[in-house]
C-alpha positions as CSV (number, residue, x, y, z in Angstrom):
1,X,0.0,0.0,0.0
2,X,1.3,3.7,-1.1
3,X,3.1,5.6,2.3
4,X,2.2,9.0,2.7
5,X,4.1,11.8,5.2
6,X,2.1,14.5,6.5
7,X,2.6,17.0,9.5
8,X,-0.8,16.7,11.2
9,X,-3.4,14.1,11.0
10,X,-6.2,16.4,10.6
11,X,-4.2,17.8,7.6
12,X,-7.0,18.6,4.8
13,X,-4.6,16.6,3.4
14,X,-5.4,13.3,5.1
15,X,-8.8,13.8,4.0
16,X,-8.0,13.8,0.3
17,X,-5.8,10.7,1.0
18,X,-8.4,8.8,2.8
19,X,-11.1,9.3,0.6
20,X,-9.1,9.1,-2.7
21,X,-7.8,5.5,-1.4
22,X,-11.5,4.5,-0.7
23,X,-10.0,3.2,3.1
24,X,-12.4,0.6,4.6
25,X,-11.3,1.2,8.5
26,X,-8.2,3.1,10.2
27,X,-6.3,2.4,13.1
28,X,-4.3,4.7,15.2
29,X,-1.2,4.5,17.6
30,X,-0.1,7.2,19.6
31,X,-1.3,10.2,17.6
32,X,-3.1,13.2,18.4
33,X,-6.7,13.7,18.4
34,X,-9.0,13.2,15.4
35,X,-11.2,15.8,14.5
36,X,-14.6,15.2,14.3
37,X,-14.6,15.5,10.3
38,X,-12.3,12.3,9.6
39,X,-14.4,10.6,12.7
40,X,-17.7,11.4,11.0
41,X,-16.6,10.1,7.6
42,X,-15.4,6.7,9.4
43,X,-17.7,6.2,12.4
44,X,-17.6,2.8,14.1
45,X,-14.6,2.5,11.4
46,X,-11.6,4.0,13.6
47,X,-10.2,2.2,16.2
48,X,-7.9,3.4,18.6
49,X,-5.3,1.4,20.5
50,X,-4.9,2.7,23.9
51,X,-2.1,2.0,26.7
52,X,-3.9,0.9,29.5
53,X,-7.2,0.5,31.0
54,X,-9.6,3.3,29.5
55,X,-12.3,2.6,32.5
56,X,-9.5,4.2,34.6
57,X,-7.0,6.1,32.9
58,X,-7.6,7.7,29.8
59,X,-5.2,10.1,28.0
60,X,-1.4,10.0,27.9
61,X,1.1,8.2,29.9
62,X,-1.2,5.7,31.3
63,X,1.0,2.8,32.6
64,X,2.8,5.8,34.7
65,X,-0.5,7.1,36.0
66,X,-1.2,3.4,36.9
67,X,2.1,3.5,38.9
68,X,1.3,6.9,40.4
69,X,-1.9,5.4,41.9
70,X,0.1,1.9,42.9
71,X,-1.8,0.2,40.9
72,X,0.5,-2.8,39.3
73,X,-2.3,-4.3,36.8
74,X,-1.2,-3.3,33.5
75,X,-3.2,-3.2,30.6
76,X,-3.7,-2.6,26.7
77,X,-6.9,-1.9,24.9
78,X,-7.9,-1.4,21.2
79,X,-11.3,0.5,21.1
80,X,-13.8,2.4,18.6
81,X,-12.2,5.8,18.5
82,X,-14.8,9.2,18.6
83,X,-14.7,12.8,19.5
84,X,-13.9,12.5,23.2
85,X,-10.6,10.8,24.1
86,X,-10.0,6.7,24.9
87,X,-13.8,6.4,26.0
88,X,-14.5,4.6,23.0
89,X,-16.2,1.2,22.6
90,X,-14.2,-1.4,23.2
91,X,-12.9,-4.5,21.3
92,X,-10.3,-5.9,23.5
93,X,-8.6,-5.4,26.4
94,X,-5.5,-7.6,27.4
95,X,-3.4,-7.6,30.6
96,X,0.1,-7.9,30.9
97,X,2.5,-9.1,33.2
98,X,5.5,-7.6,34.5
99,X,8.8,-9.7,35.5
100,X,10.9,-8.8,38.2
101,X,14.4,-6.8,37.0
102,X,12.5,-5.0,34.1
103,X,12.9,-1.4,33.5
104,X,10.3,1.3,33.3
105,X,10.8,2.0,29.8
106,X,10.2,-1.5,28.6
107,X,6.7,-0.8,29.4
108,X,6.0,0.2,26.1
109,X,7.5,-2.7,24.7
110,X,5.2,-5.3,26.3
111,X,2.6,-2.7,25.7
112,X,3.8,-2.6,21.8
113,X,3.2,-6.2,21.9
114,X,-0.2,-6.3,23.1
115,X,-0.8,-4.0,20.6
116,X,0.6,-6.1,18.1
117,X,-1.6,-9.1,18.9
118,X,-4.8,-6.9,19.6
119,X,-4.3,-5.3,15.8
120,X,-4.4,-8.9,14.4
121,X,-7.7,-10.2,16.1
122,X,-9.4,-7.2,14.7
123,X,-7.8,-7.6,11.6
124,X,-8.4,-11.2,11.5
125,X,-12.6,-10.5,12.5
126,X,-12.6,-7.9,9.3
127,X,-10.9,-9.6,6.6
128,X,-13.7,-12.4,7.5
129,X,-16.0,-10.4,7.3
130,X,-17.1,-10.5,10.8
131,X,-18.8,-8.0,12.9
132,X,-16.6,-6.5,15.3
133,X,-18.0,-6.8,18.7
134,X,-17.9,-3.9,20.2
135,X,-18.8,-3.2,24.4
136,X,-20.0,0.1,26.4
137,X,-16.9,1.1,28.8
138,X,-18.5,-0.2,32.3
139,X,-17.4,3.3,33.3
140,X,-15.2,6.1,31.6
141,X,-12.2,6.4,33.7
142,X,-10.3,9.5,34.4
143,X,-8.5,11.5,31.3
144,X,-4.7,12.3,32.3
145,X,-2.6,14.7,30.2
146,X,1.2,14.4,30.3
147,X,2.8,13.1,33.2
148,X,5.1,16.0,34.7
149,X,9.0,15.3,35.2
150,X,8.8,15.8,38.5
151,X,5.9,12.9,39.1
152,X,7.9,11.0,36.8
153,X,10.8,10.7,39.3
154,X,8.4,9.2,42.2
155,X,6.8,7.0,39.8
156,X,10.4,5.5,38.6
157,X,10.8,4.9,42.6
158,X,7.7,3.2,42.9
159,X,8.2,1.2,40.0
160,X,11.8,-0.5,41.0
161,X,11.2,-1.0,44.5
162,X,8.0,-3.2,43.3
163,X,10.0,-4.4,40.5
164,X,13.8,-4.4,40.4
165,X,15.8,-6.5,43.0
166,X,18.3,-5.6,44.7
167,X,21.3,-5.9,41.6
């Protein structure tokens, strides 16, 4: 499939790309938010895959605001994307597991992963033809923004005493 590079995905020229390629569903990864326009054309077409639990923390640096709140229960999610952020419906949510001696930043490695696998059961349900099963969040969690630097530090603290042994 043709690559294209753009600055901003609300660009007018996404647009033109998306509806000149005649695209049957998108997926995002870590990108901005989607204005309404593009979500309108592709409603219950856009799915979103989300680091962490969306019924608790929405937004950015989510594994760290699970840390922040000692919660140890990590999680990915792939969900129907719409104008308000991560409160989508969901497809899938998986949990993963942390080992002891792993380092913060390898969070997004096992959360890469998840995403990985989620990506191909939805891609397997579409190219059958299947519906996609979509569920209502049981509750809309919390939207978080950017972590600060300073919580960052206390978060890396929390994070190898639960999980780094004593080297």
């Amino acid at each position: 499939s043709p690559n294209y590079k753009v600055r901003n995905i609300n660009s007018p020229k996404i647009y033109k790309i998306l509806k000149k390629n005649k695209i049957q569903f998108l997926l995002v990864f870590g990108t901005q938010k989607i204005k309404s326009k593009i979500i309108k054309k592709f409603k219950d077409k856009i799915f979103n895959l989300h680091g962490g639990n969306p019924e608790k923390y929405r937004g950015l640096d989510s594994h760290y605001w699970n840390i922040y709140h000692d919660d140890f229960n990590f999680f990915t999610c792939i969900h129907s994307l719409n104008k308000n952020l991560d409160d989508g419906k969901i497809f899938m949510i998986k949990k993963f597991y942390i080992k002891s001696n792993t380092k913060i930043h390898q969070l997004r490695g096992k959360n890469t992963l998840n995403c990985i696998q989620l990506t191909n059961k939805l891609l397997e349900n579409l190219i059958k033809n299947k519906k996609v099963k979509l569920s209502n969040q049981k509750k809309i969690g919390r939207y978080y923004s950017f972590m600060p630097k300073e919580l960052k530090k206390s978060v890396q603290l929390k994070f190898d005493k639960k999980f780094r042994s004593n080297d």
